[in-house]
C-alpha positions in Angstrom: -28.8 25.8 12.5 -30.4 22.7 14.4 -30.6 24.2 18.0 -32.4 20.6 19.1 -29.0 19.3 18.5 -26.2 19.4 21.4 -23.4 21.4 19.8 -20.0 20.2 19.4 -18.3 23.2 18.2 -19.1 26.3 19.7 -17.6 29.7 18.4 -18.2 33.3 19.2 -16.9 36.2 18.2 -13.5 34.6 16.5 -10.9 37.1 14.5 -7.3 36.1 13.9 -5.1 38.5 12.5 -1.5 38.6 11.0 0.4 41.9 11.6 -2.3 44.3 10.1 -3.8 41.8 8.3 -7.3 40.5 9.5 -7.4 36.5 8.4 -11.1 35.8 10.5 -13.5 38.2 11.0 -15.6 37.6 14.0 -16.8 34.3 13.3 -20.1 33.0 15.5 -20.9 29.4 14.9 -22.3 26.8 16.3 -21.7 23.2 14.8 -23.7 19.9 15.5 -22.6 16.4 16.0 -22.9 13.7 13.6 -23.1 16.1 10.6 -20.8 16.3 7.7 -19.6 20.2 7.1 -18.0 22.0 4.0 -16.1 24.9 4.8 -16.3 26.2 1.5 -14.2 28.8 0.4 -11.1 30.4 -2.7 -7.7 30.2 -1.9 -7.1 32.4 0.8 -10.4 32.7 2.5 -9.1 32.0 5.8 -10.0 28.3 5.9 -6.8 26.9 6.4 -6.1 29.1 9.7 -9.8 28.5 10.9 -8.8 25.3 11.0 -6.0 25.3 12.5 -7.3 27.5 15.0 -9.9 24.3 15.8 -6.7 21.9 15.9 -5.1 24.0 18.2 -2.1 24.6 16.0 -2.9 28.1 16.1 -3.3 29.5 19.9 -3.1 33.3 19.5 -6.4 34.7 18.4 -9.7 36.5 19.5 -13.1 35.1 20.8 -14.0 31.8 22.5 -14.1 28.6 20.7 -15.4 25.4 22.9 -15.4 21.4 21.2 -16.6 19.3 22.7 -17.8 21.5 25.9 -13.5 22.7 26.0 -11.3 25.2 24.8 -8.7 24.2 22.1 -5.5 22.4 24.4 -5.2 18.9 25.8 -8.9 18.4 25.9 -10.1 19.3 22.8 -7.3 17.7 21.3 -8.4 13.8 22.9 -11.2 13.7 20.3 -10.0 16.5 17.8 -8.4 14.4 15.0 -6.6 16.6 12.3 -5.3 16.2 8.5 -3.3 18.9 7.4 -3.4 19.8 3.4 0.7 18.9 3.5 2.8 15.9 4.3 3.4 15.3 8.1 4.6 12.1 8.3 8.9 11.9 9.3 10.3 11.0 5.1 12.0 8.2 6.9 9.1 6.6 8.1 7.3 3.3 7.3 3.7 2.5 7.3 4.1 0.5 10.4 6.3 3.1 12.0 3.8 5.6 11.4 1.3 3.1 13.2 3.2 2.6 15.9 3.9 6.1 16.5 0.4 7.2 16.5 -0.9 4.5 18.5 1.8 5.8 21.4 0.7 9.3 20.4 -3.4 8.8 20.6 -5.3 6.8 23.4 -8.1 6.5 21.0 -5.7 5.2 18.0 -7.3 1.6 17.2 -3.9 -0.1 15.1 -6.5 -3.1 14.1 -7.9 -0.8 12.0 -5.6 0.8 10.5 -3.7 -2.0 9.6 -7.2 -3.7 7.9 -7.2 -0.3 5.9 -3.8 -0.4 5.0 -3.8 -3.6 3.5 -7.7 -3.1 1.7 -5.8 0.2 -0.1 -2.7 -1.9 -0.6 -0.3 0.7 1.0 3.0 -0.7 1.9 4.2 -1.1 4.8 8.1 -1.0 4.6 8.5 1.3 2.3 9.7 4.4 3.3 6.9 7.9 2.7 9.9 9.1 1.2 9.8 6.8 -2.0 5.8 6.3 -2.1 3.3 7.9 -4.8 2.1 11.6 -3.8 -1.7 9.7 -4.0 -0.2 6.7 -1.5 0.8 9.6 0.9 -1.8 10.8 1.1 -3.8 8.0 1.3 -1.7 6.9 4.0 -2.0 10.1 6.2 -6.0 9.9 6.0 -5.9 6.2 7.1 -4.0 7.4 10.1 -6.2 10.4 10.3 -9.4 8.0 10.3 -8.2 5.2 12.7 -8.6 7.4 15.5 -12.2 7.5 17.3 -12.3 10.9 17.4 -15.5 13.6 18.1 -14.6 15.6 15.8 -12.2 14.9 13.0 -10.6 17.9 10.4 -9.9 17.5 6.9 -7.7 20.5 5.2 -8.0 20.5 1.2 -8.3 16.3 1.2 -8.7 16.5 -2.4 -6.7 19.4 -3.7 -3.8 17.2 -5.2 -6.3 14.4 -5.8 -7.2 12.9 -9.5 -10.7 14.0 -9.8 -11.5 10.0 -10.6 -10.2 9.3 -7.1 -11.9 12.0 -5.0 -14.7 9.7 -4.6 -12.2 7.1 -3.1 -11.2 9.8 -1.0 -14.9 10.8 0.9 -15.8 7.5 0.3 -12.9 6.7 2.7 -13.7 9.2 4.9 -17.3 8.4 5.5 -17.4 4.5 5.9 -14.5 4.8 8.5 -15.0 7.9 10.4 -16.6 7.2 13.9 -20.2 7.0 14.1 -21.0 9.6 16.7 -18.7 11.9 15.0 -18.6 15.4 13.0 -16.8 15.8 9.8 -15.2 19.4 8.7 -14.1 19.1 5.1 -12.3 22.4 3.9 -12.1 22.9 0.4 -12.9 24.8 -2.5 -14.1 22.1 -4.7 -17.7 22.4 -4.0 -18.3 20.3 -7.2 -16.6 17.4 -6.0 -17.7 17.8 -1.9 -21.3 18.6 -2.5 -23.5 15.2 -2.0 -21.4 14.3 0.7 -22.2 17.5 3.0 -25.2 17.8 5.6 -24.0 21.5 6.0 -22.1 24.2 5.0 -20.4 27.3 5.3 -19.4 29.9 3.1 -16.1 31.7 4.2 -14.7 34.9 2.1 -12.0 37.1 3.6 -12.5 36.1 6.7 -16.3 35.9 7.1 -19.0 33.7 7.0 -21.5 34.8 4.4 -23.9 32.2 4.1 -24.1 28.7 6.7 -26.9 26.5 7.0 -28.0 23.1 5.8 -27.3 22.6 1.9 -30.7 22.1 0.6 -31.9 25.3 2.0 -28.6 26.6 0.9 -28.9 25.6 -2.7 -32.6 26.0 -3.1 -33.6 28.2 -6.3 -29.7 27.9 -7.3 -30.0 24.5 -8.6 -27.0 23.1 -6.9 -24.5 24.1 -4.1 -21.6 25.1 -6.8 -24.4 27.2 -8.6 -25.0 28.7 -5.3 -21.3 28.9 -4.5 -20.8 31.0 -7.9 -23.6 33.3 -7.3 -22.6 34.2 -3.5 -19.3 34.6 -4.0 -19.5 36.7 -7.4 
């Protein structure tokens, strides 16, 4: 925790639950700005829907989450820019559509931009998403994702379906084009391939945060986060 930085995310006390099933477990965090985070967890750790919850996909839940100094709606979701870990993007779409739609959709949505990344990753711009490569989708969908000058920006699983030779590309892409004054939140559970890119992280396991904090103090006397990773969640 850096409490001489202003926080961006604020959480207390947040549990979502599914019928009788309890997804978050009264989660308290608080988040900088300008830092890169790992929410690192298995499958089924209750990243996903903490995410969500932060997107303001999900609106029925415990607790009090504030980003940005407001509570997930309209506010939160000017500077709140969000990448699901599945295709969003209408199959009959086109690049350019896809521009165009977002920058009607998002004040913030800078099209210059996008269209320089487009071309620098050669995606096409014609062809429909339907007919593209899975790894030009999504490719595609974080360009969009990225071209926004968001706060805060949220990254579900970026690299799950990613070649491991391209997952470099990937938070490569991420952190050169991200906005300056922004926080990251990468959730995966590659902590491997996510590790020298993170200024923090958090450890999620049914529902709870076990261990959060800055990655060297993290890692130290483990070696390395994944070692770390391993150990903590044996």
């Amino acid at each position: 925790m850096e409490p001489s930085q202003a926080h961006l995310v604020s959480i207390n006390h947040l549990s979502k639950s599914y019928g009788n099933s309890l997804v978050l477990d009264d989660i308290t965090l608080s988040l900088p700005n300008k830092k890169i985070i790992g929410l690192l967890g298995p499958n089924g750790a209750g990243k996903t829907t903490f995410i969500k919850i932060l997107a303001n996909l999900l609106t029925q839940y415990q607790g009090e989450i504030l980003i940005n100094g407001h509570k997930p709606g309209i506010e939160s979701k000017k500077v709140t820019s969000y990448l699901p870990d599945v295709n969003f993007l209408d199959e009959s779409w086109n690049a350019l559509k896809a521009v165009d739609f977002y920058e009607d959709f998002f004040k913030d949505f800078e099209k210059q931009k996008a269209l320089f990344l487009l071309e620098k990753f050669q995606i096409p711009l014609q062809k429909r998403f339907k007919i593209l490569s899975k790894g030009t989708k999504e490719k595609l969908q974080l360009i969009l994702t990225l071209s926004r000058e968001a706060k805060l920006y949220l990254f579900d699983e970026p690299i799950a379906g990613v070649d491991p030779l391209a997952r470099q590309e990937v938070f490569d892409l991420i952190l050169q084009n991200r906005a300056l004054d922004s926080s990251v939140i990468i959730s995966t559970h590659l902590v491997y391939d996510v590790e020298k890119y993170l200024d923090l992280c958090i450890f999620i396991k049914n529902g709870k945060i076990i261990r959060f904090g800055n990655v060297e103090d993290v890692r130290n006397g483990f070696g390395n986060l994944e070692n770390a990773f391993k150990e903590i969640f044996k």
